[in-house]
C-alpha positions in Angstrom: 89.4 6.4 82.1 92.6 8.7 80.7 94.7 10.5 83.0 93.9 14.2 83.1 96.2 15.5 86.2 99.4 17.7 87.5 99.7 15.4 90.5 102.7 13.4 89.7 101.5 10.4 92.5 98.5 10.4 90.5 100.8 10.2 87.1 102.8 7.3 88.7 100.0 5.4 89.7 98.2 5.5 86.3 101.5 4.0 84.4 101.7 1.5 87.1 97.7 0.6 86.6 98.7 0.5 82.5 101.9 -1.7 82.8 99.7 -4.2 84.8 97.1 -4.7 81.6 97.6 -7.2 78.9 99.0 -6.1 75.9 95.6 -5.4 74.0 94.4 -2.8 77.0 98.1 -1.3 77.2 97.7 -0.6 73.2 94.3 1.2 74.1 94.8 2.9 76.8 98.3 4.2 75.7 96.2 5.3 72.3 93.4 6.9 74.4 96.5 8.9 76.4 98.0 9.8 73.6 94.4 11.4 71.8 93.7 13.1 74.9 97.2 14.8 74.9 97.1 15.5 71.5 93.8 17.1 72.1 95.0 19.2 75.3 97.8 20.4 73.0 96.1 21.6 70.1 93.5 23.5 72.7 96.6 25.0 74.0 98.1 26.3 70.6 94.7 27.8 70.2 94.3 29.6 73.5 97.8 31.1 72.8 96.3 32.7 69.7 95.0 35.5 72.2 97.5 35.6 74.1 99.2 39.1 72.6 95.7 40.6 72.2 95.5 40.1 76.2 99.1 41.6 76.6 98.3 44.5 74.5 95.7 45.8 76.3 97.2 45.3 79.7 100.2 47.6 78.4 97.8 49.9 77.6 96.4 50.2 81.0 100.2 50.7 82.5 101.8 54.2 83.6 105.0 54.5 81.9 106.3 57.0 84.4 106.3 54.0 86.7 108.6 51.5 84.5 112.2 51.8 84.6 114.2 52.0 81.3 114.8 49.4 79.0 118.5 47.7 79.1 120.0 46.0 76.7 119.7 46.4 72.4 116.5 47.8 71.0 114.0 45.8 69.5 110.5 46.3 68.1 108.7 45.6 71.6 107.9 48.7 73.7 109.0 48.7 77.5 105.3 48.7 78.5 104.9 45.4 76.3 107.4 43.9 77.9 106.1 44.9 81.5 102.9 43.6 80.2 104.1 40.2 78.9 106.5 39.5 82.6 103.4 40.1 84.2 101.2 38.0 81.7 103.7 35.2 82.4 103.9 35.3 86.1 100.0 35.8 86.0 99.4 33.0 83.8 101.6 30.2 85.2 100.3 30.8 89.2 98.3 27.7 90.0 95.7 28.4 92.1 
């Protein structure tokens, strides 16, 4: 079975069950670990592909008269965007 957790006891405990197999199961299961990573991480790349699209739309939805005015240099993203994608990322990494 490959690991597939945040809890770090849980982390811990798996290296601890791999360090305890001969070297033939270590190989394997550190192989398996690795594919399933690799796996998680190419899903991930993928999901971010919509990630904008998502932004966009919420931006849309937002009352400019409520946002305060951009600080700093001028750049290509609008302050709405950028309200949008602060709000995307606090949205996004909340674990529930």
């Amino acid at each position: 079975m490959a690991l597939a957790t945040t809890r770090f006891e849980r982390m811990r405990e798996h290296v601890k069950v791999i360090s305890r197999y001969n070297y033939k199961q270590a190989i394997y299961a550190i192989r398996r670990d690795t594919t399933l990573t690799t796996g998680i991480a190419i899903y991930t790349r993928y999901n971010e592909t919509i990630f904008w699209p998502i932004i966009l739309k919420y931006a849309a939805l937002i009352d400019l008269a409520t946002l305060l005015p951009a600080k700093g240099p001028a750049n290509r993203f609008t302050i709405a965007e950028k309200a949008a994608t602060k709000k995307f990322m606090e949205d996004s990494a909340e674990v529930t």
